[in-house]
N, CA and C atoms of all chains as a GROMACS GRO file, in nm:
protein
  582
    1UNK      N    1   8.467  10.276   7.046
    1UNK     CA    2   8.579  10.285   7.140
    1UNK      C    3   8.539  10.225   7.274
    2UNK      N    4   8.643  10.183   7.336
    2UNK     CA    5   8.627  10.095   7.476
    2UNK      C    6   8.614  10.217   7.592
    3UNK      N    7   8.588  10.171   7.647
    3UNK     CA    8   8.580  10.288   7.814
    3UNK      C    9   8.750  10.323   7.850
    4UNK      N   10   8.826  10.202   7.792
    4UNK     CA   11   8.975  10.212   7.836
    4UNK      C   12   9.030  10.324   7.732
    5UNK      N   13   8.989  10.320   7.617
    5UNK     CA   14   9.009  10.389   7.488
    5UNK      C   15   8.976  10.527   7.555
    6UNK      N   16   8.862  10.539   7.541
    6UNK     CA   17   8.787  10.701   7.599
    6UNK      C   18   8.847  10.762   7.732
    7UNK      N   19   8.904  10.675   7.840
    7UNK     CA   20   8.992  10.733   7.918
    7UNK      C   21   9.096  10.745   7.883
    8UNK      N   22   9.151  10.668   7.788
    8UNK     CA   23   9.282  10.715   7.752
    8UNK      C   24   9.363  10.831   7.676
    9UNK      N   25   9.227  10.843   7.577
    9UNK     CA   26   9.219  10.984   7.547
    9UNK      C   27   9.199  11.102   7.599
   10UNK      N   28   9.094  11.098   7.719
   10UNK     CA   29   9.049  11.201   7.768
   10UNK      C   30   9.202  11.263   7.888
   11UNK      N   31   9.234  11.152   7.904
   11UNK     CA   32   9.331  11.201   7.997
   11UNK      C   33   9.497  11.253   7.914
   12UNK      N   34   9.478  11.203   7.804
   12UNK     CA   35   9.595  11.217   7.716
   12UNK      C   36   9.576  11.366   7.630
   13UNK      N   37   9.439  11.373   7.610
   13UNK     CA   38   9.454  11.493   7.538
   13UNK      C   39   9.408  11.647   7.600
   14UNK      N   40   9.356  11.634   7.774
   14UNK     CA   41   9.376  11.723   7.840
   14UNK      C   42   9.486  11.722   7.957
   15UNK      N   43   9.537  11.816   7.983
   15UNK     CA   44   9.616  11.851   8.104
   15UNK      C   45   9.607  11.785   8.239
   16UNK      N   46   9.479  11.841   8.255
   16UNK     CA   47   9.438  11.835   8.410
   16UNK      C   48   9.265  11.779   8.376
   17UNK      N   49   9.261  11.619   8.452
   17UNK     CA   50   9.121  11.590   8.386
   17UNK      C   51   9.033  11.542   8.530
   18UNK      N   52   8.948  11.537   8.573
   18UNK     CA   53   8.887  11.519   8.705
   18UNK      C   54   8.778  11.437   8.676
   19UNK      N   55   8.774  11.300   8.743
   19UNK     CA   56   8.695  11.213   8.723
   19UNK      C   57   8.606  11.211   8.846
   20UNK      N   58   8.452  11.281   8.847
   20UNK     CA   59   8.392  11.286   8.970
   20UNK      C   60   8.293  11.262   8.931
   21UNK      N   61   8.160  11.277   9.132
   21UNK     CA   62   8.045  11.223   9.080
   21UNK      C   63   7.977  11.382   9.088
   22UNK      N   64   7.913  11.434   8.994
   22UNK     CA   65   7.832  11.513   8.978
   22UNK      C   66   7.952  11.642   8.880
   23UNK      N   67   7.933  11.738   8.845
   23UNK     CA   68   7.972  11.875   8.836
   23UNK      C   69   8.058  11.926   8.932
   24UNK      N   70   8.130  11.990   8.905
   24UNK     CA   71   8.250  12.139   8.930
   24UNK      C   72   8.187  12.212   9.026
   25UNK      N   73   8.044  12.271   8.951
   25UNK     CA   74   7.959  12.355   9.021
   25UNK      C   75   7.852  12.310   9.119
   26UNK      N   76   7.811  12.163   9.084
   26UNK     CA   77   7.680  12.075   9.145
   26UNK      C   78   7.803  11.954   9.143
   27UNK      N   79   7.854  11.918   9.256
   27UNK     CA   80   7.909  11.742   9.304
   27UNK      C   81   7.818  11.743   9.375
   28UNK      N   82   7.791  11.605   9.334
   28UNK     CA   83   7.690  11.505   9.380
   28UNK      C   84   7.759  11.387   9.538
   29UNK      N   85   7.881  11.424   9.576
   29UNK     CA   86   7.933  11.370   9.663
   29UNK      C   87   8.083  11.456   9.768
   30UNK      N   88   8.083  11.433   9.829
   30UNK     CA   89   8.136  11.520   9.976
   30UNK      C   90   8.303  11.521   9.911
   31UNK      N   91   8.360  11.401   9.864
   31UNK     CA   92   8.521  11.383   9.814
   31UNK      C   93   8.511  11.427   9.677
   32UNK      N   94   8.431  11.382   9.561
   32UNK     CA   95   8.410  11.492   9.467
   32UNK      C   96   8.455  11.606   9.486
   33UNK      N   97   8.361  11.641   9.589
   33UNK     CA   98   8.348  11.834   9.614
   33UNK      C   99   8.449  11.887   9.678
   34UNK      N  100   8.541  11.820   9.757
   34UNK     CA  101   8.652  11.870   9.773
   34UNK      C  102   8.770  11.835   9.719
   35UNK      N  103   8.790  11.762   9.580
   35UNK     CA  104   8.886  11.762   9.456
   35UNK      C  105   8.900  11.880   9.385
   36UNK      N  106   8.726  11.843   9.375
   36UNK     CA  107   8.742  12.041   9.267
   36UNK      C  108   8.741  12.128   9.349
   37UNK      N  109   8.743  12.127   9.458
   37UNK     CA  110   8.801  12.304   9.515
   37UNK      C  111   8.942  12.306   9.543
   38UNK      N  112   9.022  12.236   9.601
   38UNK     CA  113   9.117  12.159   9.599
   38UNK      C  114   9.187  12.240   9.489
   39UNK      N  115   9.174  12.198   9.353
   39UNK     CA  116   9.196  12.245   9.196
   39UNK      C  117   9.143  12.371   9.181
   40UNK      N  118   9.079  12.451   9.244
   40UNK     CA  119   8.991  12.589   9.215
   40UNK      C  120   9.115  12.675   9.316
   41UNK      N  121   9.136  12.607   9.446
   41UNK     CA  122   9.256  12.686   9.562
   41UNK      C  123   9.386  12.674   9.478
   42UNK      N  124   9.386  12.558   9.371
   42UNK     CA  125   9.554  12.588   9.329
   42UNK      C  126   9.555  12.637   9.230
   43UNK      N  127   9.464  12.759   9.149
   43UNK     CA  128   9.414  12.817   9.081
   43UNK      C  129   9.397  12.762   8.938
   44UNK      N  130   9.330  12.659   8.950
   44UNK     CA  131   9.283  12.585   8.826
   44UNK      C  132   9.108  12.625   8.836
   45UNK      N  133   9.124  12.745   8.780
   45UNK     CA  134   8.962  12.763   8.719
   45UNK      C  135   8.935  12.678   8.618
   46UNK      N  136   8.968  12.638   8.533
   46UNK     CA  137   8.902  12.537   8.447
   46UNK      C  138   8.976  12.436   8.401
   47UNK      N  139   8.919  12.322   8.452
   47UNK     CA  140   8.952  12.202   8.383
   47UNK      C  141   8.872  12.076   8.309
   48UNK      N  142   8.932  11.986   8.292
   48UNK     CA  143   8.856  11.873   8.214
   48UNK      C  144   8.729  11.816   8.299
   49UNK      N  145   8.667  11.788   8.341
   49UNK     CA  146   8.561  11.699   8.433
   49UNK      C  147   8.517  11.608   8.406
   50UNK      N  148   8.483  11.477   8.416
   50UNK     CA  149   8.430  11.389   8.400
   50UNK      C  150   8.330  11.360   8.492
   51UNK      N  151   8.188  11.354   8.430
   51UNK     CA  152   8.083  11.313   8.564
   51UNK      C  153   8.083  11.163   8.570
   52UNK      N  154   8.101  11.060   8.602
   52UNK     CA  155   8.097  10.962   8.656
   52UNK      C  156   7.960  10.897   8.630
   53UNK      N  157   7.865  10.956   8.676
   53UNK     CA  158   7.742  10.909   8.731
   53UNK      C  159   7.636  10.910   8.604
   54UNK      N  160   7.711  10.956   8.497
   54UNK     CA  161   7.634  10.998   8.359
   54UNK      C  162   7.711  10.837   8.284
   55UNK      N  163   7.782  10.784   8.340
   55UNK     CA  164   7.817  10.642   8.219
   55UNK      C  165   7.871  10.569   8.312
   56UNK      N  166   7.814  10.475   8.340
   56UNK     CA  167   7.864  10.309   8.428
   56UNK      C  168   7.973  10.273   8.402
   57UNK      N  169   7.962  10.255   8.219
   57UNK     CA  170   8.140  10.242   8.174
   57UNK      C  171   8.219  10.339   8.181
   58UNK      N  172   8.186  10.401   8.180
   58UNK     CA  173   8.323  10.534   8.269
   58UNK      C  174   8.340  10.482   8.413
   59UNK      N  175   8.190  10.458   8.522
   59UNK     CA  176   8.275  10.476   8.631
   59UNK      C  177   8.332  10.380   8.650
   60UNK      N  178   8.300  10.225   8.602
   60UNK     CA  179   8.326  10.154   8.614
   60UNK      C  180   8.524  10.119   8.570
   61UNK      N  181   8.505  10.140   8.442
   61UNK     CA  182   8.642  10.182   8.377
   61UNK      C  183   8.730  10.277   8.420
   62UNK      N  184   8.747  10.379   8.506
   62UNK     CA  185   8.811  10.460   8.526
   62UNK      C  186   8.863  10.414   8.670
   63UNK      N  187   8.831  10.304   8.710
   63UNK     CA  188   8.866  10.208   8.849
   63UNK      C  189   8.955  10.112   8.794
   64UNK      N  190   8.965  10.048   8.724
   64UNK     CA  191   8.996   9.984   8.652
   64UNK      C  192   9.147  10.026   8.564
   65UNK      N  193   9.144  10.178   8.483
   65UNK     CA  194   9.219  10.251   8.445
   65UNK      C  195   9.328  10.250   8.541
   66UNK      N  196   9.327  10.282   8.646
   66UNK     CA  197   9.446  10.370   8.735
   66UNK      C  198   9.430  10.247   8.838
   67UNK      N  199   9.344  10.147   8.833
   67UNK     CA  200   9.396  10.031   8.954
   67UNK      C  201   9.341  10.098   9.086
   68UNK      N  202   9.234  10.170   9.093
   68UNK     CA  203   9.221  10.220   9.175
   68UNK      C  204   9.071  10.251   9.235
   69UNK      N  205   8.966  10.241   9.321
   69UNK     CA  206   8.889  10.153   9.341
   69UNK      C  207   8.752  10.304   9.387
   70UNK      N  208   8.805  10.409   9.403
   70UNK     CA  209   8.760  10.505   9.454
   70UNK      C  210   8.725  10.593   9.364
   71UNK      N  211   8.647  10.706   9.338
   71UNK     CA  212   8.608  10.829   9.299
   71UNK      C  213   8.618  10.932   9.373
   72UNK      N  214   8.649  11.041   9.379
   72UNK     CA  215   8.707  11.077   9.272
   72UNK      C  216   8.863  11.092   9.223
   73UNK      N  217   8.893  11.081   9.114
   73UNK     CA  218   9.029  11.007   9.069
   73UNK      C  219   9.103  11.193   8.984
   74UNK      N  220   9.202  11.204   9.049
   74UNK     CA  221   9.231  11.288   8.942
   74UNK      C  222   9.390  11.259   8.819
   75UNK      N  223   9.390  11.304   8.743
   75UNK     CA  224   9.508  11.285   8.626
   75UNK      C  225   9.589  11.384   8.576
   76UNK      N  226   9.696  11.374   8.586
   76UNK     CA  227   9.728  11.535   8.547
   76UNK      C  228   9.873  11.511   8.442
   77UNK      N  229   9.893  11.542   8.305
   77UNK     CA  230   9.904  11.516   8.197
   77UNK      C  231   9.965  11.388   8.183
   78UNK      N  232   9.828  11.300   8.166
   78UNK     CA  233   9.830  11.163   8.152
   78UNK      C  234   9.844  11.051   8.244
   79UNK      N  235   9.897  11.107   8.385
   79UNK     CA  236   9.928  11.060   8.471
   79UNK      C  237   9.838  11.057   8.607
   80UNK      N  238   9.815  10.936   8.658
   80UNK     CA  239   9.716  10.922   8.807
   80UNK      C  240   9.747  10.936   8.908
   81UNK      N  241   9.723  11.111   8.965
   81UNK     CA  242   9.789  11.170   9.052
   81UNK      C  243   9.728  11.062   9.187
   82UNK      N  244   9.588  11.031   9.191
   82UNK     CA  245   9.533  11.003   9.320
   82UNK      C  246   9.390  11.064   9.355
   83UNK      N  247   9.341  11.021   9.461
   83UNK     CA  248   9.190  11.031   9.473
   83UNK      C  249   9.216  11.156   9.624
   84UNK      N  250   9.108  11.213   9.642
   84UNK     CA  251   9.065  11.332   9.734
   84UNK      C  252   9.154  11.329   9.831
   85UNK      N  253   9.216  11.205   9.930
   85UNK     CA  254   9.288  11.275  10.058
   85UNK      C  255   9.472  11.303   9.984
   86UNK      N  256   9.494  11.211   9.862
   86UNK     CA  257   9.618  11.243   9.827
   86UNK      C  258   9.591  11.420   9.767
   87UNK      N  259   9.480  11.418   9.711
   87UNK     CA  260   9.546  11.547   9.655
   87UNK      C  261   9.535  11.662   9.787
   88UNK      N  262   9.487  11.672   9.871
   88UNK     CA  263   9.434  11.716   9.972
   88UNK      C  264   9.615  11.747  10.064
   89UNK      N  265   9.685  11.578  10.029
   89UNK     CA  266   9.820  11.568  10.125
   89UNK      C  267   9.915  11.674  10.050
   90UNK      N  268   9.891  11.665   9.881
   90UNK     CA  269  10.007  11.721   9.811
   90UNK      C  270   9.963  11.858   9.812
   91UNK      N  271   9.815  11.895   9.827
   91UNK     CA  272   9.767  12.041   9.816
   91UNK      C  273   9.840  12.119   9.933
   92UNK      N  274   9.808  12.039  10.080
   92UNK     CA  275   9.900  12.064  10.166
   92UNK      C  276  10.108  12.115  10.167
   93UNK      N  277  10.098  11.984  10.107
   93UNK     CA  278  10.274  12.018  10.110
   93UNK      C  279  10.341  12.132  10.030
   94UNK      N  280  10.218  12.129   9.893
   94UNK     CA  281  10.267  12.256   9.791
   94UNK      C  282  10.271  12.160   9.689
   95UNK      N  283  10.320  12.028   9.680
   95UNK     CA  284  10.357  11.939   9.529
   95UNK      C  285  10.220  11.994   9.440
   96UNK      N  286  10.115  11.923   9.469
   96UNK     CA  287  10.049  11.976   9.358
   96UNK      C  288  10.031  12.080   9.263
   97UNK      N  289  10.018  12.223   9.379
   97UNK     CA  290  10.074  12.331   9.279
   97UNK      C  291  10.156  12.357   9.176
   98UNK      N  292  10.283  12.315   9.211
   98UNK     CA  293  10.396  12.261   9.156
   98UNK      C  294  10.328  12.157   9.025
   99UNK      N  295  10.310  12.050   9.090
   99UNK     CA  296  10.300  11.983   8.977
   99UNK      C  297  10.175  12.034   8.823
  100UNK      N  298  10.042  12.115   8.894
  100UNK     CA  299   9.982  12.177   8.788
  100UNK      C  300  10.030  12.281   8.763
  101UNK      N  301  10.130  12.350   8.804
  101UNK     CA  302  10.192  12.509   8.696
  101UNK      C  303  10.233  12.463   8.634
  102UNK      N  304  10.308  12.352   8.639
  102UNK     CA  305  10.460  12.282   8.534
  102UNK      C  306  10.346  12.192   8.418
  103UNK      N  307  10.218  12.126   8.453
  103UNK     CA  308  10.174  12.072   8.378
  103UNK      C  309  10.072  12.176   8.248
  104UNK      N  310  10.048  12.308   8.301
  104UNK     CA  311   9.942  12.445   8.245
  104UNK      C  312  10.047  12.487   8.188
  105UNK      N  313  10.165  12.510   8.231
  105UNK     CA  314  10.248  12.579   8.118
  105UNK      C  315  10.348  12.576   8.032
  106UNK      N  316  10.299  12.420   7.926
  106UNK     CA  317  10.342  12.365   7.830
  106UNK      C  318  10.224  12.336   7.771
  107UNK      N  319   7.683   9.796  11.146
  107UNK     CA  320   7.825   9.825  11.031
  107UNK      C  321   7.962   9.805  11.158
  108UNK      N  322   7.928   9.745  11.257
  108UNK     CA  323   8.092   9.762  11.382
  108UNK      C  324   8.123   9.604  11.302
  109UNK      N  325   8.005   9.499  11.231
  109UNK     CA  326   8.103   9.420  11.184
  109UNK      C  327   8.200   9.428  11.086
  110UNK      N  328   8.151   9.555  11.025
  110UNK     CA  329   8.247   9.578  10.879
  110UNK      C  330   8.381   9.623  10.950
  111UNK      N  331   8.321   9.716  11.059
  111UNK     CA  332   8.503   9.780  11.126
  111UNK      C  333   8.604   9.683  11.133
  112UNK      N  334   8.517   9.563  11.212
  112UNK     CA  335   8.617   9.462  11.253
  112UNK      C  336   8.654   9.375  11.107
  113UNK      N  337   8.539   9.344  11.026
  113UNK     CA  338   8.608   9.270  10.896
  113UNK      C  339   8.756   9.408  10.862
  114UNK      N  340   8.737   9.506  10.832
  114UNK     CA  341   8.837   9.591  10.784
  114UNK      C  342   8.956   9.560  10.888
  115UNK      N  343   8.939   9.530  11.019
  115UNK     CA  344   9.091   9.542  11.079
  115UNK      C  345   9.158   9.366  11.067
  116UNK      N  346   9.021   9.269  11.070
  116UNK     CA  347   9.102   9.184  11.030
  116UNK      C  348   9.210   9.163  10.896
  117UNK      N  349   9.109   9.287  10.740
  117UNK     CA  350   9.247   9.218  10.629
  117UNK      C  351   9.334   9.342  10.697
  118UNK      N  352   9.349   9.443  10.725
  118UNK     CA  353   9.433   9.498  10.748
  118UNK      C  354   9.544   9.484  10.848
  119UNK      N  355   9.520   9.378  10.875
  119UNK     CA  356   9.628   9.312  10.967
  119UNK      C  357   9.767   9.237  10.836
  120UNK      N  358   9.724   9.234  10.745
  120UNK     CA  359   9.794   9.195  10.650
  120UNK      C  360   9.916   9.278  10.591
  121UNK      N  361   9.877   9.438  10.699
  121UNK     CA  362   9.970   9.527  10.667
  121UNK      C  363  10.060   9.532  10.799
  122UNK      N  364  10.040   9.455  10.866
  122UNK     CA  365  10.100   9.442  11.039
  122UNK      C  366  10.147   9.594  11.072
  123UNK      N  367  10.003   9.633  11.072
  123UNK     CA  368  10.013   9.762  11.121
  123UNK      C  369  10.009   9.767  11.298
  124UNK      N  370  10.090   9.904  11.348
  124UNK     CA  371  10.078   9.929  11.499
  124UNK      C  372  10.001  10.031  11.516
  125UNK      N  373   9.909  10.029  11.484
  125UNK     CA  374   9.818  10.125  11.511
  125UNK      C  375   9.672  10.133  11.411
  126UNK      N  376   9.581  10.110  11.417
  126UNK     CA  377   9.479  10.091  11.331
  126UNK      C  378   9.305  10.200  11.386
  127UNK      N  379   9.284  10.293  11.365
  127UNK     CA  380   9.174  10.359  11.397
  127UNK      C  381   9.078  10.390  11.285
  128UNK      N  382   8.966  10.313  11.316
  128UNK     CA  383   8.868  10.340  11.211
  128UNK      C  384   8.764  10.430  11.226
  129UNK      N  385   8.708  10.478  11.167
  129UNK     CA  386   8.593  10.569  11.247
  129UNK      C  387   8.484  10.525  11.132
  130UNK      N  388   8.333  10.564  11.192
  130UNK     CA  389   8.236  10.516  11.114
  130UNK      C  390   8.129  10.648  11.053
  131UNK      N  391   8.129  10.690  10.958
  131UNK     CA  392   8.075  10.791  10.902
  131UNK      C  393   8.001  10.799  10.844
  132UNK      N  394   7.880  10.651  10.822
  132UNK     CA  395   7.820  10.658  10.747
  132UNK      C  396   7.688  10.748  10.794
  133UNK      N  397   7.680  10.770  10.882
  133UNK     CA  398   7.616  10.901  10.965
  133UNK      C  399   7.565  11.038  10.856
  134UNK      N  400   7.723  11.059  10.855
  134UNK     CA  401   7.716  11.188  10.794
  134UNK      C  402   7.629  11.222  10.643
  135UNK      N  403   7.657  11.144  10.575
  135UNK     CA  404   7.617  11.071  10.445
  135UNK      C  405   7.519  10.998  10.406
  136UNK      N  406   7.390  10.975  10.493
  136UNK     CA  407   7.257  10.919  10.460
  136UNK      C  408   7.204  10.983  10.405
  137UNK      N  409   7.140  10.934  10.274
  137UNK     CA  410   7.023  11.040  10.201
  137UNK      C  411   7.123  11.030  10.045
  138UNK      N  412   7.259  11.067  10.042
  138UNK     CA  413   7.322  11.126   9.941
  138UNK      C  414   7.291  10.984   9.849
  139UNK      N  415   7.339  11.038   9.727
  139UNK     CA  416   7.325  10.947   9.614
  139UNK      C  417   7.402  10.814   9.607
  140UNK      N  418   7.550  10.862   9.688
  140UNK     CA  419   7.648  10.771   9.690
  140UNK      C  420   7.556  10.611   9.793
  141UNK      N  421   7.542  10.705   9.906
  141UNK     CA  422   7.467  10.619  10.080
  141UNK      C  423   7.376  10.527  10.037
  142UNK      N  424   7.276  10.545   9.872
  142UNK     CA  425   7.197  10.412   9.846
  142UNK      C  426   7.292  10.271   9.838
  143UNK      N  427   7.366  10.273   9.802
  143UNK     CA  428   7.409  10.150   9.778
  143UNK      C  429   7.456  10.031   9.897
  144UNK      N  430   7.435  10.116  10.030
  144UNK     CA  431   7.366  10.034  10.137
  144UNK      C  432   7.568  10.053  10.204
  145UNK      N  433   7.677  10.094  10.117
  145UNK     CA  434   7.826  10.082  10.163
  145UNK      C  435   7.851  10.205  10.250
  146UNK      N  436   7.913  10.164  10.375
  146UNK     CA  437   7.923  10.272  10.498
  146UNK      C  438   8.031  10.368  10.455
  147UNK      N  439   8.033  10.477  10.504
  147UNK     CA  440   8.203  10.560  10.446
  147UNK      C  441   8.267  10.526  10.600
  148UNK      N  442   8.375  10.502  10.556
  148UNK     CA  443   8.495  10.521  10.734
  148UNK      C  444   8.607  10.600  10.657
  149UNK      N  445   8.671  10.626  10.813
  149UNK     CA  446   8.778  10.708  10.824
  149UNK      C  447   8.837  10.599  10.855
  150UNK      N  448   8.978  10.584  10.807
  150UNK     CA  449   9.098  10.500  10.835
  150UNK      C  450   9.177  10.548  10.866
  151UNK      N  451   9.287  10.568  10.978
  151UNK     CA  452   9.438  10.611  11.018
  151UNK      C  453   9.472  10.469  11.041
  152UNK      N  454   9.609  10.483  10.977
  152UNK     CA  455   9.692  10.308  10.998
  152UNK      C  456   9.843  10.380  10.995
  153UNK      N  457   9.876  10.297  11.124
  153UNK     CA  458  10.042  10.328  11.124
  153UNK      C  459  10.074  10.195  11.080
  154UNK      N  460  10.194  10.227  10.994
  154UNK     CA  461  10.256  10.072  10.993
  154UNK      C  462  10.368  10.109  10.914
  155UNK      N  463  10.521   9.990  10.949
  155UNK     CA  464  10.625  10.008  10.896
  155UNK      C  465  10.632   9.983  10.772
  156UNK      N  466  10.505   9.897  10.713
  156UNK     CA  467  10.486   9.826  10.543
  156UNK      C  468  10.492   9.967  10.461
  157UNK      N  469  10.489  10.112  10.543
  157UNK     CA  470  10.434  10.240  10.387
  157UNK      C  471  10.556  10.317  10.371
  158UNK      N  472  10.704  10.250  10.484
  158UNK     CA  473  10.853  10.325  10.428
  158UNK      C  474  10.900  10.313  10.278
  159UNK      N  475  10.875  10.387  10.240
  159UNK     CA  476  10.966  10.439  10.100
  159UNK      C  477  10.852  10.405  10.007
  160UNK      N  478  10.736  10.405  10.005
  160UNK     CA  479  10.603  10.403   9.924
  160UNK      C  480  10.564  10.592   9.953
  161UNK      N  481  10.527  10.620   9.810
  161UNK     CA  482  10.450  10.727   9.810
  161UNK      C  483  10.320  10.673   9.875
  162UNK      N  484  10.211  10.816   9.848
  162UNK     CA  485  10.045  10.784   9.924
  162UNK      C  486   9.992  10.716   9.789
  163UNK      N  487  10.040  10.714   9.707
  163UNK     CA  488   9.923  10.614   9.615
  163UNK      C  489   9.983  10.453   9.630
  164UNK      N  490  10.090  10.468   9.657
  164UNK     CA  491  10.133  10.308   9.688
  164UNK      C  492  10.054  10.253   9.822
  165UNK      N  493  10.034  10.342   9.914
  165UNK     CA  494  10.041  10.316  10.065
  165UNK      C  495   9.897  10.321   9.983
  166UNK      N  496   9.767  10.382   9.953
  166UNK     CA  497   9.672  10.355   9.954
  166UNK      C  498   9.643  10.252   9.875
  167UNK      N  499   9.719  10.206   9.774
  167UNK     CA  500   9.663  10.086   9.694
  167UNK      C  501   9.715   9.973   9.778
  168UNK      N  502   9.811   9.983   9.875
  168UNK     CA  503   9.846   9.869   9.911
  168UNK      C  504   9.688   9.815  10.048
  169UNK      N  505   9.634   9.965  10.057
  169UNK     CA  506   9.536   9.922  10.183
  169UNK      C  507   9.404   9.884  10.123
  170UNK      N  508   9.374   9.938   9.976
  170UNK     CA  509   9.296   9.898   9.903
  170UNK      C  510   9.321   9.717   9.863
  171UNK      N  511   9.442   9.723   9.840
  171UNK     CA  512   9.425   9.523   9.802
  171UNK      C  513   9.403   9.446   9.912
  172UNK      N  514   9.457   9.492  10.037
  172UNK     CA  515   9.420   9.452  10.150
  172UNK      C  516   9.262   9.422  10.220
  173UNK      N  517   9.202   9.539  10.169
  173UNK     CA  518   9.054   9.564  10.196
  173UNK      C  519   8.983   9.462  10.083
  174UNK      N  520   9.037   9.420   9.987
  174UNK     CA  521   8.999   9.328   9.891
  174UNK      C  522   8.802   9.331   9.879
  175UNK      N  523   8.750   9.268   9.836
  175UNK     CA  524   8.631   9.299   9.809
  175UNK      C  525   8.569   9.361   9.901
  176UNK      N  526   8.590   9.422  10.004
  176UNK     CA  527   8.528   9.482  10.092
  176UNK      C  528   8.481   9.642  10.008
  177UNK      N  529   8.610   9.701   9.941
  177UNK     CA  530   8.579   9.813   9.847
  177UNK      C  531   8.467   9.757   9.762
  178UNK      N  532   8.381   9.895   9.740
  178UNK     CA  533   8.254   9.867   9.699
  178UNK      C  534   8.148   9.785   9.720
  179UNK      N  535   8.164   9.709   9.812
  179UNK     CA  536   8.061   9.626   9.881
  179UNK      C  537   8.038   9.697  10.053
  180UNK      N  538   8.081   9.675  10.110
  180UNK     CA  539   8.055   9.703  10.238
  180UNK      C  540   8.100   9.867  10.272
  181UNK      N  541   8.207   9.895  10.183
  181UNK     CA  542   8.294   9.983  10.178
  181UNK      C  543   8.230  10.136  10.100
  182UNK      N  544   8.180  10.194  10.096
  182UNK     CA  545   8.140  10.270   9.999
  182UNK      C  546   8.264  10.406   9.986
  183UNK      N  547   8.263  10.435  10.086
  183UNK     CA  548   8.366  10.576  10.054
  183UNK      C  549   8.487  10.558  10.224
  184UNK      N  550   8.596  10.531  10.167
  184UNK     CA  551   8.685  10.558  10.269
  184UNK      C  552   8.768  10.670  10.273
  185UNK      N  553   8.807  10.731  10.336
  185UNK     CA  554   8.924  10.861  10.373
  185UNK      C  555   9.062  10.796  10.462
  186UNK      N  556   9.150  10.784  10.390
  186UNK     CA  557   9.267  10.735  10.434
  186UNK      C  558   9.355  10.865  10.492
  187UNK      N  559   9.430  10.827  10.629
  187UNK     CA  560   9.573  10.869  10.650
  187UNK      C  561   9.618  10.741  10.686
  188UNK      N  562   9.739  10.701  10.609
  188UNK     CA  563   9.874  10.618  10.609
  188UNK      C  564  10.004  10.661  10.646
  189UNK      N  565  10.064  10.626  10.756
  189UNK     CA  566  10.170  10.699  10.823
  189UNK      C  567  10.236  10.574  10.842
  190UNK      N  568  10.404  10.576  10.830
  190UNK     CA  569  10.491  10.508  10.910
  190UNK      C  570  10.528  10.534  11.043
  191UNK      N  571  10.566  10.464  11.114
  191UNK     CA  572  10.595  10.530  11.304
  191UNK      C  573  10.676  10.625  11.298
  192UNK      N  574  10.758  10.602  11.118
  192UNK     CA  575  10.826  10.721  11.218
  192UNK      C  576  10.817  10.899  11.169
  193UNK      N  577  10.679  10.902  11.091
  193UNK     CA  578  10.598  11.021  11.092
  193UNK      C  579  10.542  11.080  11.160
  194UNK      N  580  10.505  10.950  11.256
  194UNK     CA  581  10.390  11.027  11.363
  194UNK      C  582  10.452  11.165  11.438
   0.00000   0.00000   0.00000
């Protein structure tokens, strides 16, 4: 399978999937680390993760995927919500919440 | 890295923005894993009338094509706010 393949799945067959550099628990970078808390405040204790820094063709491909040039990238069922200050804007306004209850409870 | 500021405001003039503030952060971020690759992080605020009726992923990809190879080369981690004037 291609890197395009393996993201396409990964994001297709979980909900809510987080493409960062390091761990949930250990990010290895400052916008990483505030995606997943970000997702932990809109009470998403567990989701998909992707470490980045563990496959070139991931990180490389997952820029590529969504047209989009930055890490960390998040997806939320199937779809490329945006990287750390968007989710940060929608965490703010309330959309996100919104958009992960409606996406967790189906 | 004040030449990268200024390479960044020259493509970003491509967004004929009125207002352009960059800040330079690669400060904060020396040592980390990301900071080897020699690319500074900035803060970007850009007003401009080009982000009416664009969501923030439009308004950021549009500042990303703008920034054109500068992402990932000179560029390592940016933090965008994109505002129209008449948000401010």
């Amino acid at each position: 399978m291609s890197a395009q393949d393996i993201i396409r799945e990964q994001v297709s067959t979980h909900p809510v999937v987080l493409y960062m550099k390091g761990t949930p628990q250990f990010p290895q970078c400052g916008f990483s680390a505030n995606a997943a808390a970000i997702l932990k405040a809109c009470g998403v204790g567990e989701f998909f993760s992707v470490n980045v820094l563990e496959s070139n063709e991931i990180r490389e491909g997952v820029k590529a995927y969504a047209n989009w040039p930055t890490i960390p990238q998040l997806y939320v069922k199937g779809q490329f919500v945006g990287g750390s200050d968007i989710m940060r804007e929608l965490y703010q306004s309330g959309e996100l919440q919104k958009l992960l209850k409606t996406a967790l409870a189906n | 890295m004040s030449d990268t500021i200024q390479l960044m405001r020259d493509r970003l003039a491509a967004l004929a923005p009125e207002q352009v503030e960059i800040g330079d952060e690669s400060a904060l971020h020396a040592g980390h894993e990301g900071a080897r690759s020699g690319g500074g992080h900035f803060q970007l605020t850009i007003i401009s009338k080009h982000f009416a009726g664009q969501n923030a992923v439009a308004r950021h990809r549009a500042i990303y094509q703008a920034l054109g190879d500068l992402m990932g080369s000179r560029i390592h981690a940016l933090s965008i706010t994109a505002l129209t004037p008449d948000e401010l």
